[in-house]
N, C-alpha and C positions, 0 to 999 in steps of 0.2 A: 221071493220077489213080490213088490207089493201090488196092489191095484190100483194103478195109475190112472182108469177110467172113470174110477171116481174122484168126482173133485168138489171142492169147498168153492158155489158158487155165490155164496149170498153169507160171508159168513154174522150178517145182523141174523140172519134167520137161525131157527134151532135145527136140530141137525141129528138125526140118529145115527149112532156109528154100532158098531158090533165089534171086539177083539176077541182075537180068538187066539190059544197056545198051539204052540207047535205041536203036532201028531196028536193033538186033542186029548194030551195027558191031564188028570184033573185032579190039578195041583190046588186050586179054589175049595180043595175040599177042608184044608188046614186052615183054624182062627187065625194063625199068625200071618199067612199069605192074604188074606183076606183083608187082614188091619192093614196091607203095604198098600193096598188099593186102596182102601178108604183114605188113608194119610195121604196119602197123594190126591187124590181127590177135593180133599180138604185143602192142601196145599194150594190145587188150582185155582182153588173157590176164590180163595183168599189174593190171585193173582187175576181174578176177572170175570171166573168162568163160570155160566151158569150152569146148573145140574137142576134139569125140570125131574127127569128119572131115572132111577139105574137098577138093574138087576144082575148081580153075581150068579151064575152058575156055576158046575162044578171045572170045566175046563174052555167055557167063554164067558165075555158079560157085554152087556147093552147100556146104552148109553144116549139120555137123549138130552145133548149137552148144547149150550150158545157161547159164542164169543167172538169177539173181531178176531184175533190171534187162533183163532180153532186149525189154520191150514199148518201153521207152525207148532200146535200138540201133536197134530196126528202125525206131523212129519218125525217128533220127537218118540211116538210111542214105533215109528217103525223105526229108529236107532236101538232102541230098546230091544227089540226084536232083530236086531240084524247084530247085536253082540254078544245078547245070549245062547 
């Protein structure tokens, strides 16, 4: 279930998010998982989104990202998470 009490209230402002894998398996430890984040990442860059910083760890990563559309990624990375 996600954490609904957090919310996107200013999305001009920048915004730290944290994701985190299911039962903190750490899957972040593989280059190729690693490149799906980035390319994605990349992808969002290129659809608006600012990335001031990010840091991958081995089974979460941080995120200190801007964008008007920020409340519609985060809704999209918990689809992500609710069909894996």
């Amino acid at each position: 279930m996600g954490r609904s009490r957090y919310k996107i209230v200013d999305p001009k402002q920048p915004h730290f998010i944290t994701c985190t894998v299911l039962h903190w398996i750490p899957v972040f430890t593989r280059p190729a998982t690693v490149d799906i984040v980035l390319d994605s990442l990349r992808f969002l860059m290129g659809e608006g989104l600012k990335v001031y910083a990010y840091v991958i760890l081995e089974n979460h990563l941080h995120l200190l990202v801007q964008s008007e559309q920020l409340d519609v990624i985060c809704e999209g990375l918990n689809l992500i998470r609710l069909r894996s």
